[in-house]
C-alpha positions as CSV (number, residue, x, y, z in Angstrom):
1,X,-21.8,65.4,-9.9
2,X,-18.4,65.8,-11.2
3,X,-17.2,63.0,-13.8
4,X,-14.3,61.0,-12.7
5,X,-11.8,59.5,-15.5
6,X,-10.8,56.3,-14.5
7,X,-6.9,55.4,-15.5
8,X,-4.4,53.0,-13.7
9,X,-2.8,56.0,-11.9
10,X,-5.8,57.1,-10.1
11,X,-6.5,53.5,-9.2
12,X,-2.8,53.4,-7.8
13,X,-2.3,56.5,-6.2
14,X,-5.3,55.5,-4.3
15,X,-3.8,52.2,-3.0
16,X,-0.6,53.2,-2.3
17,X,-2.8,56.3,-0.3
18,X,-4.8,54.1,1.3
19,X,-1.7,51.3,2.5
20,X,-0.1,54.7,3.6
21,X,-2.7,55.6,6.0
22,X,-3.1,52.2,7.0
23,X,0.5,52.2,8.1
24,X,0.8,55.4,9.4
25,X,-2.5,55.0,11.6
26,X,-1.2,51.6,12.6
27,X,2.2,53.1,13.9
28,X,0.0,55.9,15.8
29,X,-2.9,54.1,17.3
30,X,-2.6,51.1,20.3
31,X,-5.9,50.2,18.9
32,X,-6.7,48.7,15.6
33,X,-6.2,51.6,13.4
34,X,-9.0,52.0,10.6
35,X,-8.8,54.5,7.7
36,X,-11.3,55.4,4.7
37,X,-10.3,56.6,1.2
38,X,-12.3,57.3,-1.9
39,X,-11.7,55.3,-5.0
40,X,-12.0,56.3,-8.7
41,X,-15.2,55.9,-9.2
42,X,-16.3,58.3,-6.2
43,X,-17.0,54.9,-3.4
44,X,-15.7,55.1,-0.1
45,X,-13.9,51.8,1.2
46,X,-12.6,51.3,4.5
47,X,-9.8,49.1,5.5
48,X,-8.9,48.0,9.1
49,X,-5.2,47.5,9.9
50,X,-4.8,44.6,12.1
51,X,-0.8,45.3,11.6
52,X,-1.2,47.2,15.2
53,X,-1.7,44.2,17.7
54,X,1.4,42.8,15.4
55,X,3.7,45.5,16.0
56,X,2.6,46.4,19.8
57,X,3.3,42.4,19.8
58,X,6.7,42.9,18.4
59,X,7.4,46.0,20.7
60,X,6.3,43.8,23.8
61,X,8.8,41.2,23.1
62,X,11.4,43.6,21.9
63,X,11.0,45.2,25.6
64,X,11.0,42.7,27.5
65,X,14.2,41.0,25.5
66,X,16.0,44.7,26.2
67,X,16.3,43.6,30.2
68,X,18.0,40.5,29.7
69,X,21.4,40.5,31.6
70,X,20.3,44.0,33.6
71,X,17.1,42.8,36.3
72,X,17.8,41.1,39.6
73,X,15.2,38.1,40.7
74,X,13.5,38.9,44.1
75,X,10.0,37.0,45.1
76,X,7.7,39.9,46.5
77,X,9.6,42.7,44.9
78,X,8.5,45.7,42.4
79,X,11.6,48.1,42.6
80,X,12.0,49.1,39.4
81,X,14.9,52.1,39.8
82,X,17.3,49.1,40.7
83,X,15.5,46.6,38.6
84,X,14.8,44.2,41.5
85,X,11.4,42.8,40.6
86,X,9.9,39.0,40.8
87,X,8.4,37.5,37.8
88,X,4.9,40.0,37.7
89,X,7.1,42.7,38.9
90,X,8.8,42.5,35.2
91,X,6.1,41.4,33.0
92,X,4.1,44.8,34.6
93,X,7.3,47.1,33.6
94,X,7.6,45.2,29.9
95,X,3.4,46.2,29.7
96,X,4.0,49.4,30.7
97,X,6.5,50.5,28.8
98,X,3.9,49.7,25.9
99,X,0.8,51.8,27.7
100,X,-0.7,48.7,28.6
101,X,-1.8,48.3,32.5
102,X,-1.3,45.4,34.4
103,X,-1.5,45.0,38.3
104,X,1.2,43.2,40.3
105,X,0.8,39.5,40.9
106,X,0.8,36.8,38.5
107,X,-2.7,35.9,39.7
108,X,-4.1,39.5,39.6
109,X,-2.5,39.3,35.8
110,X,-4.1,36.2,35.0
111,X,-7.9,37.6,35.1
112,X,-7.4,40.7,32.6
113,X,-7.0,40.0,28.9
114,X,-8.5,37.3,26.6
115,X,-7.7,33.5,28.2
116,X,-5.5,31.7,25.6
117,X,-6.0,27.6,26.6
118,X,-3.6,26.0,24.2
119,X,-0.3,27.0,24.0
120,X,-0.3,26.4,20.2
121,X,-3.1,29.2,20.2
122,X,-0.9,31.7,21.7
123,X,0.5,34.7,19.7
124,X,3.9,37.0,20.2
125,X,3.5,39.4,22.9
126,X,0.7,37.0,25.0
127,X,1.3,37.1,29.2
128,X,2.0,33.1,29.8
129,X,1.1,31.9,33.1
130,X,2.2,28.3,34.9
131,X,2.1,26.6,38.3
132,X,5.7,25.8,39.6
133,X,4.4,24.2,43.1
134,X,1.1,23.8,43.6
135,X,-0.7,21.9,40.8
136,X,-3.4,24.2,39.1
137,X,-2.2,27.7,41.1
138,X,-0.8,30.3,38.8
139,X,2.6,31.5,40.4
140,X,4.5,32.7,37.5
141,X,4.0,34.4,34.6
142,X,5.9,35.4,31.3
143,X,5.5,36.5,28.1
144,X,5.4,34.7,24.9
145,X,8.2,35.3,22.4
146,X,7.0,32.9,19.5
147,X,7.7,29.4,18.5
148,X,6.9,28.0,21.9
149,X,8.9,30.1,23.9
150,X,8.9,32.5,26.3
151,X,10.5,34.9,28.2
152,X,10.1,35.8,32.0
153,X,12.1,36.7,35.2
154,X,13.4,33.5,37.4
155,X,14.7,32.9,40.3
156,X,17.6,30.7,39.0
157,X,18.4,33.6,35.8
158,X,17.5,36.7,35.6
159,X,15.4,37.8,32.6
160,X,15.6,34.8,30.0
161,X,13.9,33.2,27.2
162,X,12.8,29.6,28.0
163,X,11.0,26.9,26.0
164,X,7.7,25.8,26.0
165,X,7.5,22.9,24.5
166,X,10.3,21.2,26.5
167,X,12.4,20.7,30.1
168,X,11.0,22.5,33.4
169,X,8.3,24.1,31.6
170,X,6.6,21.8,29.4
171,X,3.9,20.6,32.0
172,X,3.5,23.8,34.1
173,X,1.7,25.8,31.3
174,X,-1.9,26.9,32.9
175,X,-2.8,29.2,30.1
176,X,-2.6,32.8,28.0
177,X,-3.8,36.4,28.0
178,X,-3.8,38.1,25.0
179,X,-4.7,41.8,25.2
């Protein structure tokens, strides 16, 4: 078995190696990315990055920010060539753009993912759904941008970012999916 010195700049190069595939697996997987390395004194330690669900997070709210101003509100519409969509319509496109899946309809929506009950449990990139007539019955979703906000195509708006925590909203929160 060959004899390993240890020094500091073994014990270096292998973190900065090991943060560097962390990263770089990170920025190529959808998944959390996991990566092994072998330190000075010949063990094998394995590190998960839970960076990924952060920056697909960041990239879902980034999307779905990027159609503000430029989608048209239409209840029972998916066209998405002329950006005519209702509220599902858009939270499907902003998904999809980050190879994630969702079907059409809020409610459809609503069953895939990992329920989120409290709003203050909720994390960036989370679909957000709410009742805006009947009491209980989802009927709109959105996606959560961060300190109780969230973003979603309305009728009365476009594509904007709304709060949470206050006005129209505050009492129409049914609950989260987080994928």
């Amino acid at each position: 078995m060959p004899v390993m010195k240890k020094n500091h700049l073994n014990s270096t190069v292998v973190g900065l190696s090991l943060s560097l595939l962390i990263a770089g697996t990170a920025l190529l997987s959808p998944q959390a990315a996991s990566a092994a390395t072998t330190t000075t004194n010949g063990v094998v330690a394995a590190a998960t990055a839970t960076a990924t669900s952060t920056s697909r997070a960041e990239s879902i709210v980034r999307t779905a920010k990027s159609y503000i101003g430029d989608v048209t509100y239409r209840y029972g519409t998916r066209n998405t060539s002329r950006l005519i969509l209702d509220c599902s319509a858009y939270t499907q496109l902003v998904f999809s753009k980050n190879g994630i899946t969702l079907p059409w309809g809020s409610q459809a929506q609503a069953k895939l993912g990992t329920r989120v009950s409290k709003k203050t449990s909720l994390s960036k990139g989370d679909l957000v759904m709410f009742s805006t007539s009947t009491p209980g019955r989802i009927n709109h979703v959105g996606i959560y941008v961060g300190n109780g906000q969230f973003i979603s195509n309305t009728t009365s708006s476009g594509v904007v970012i709304r709060s949470m925590t206050s006005g129209y909203w505050k009492d129409r929160f049914i609950m989260g999916r987080h994928f």
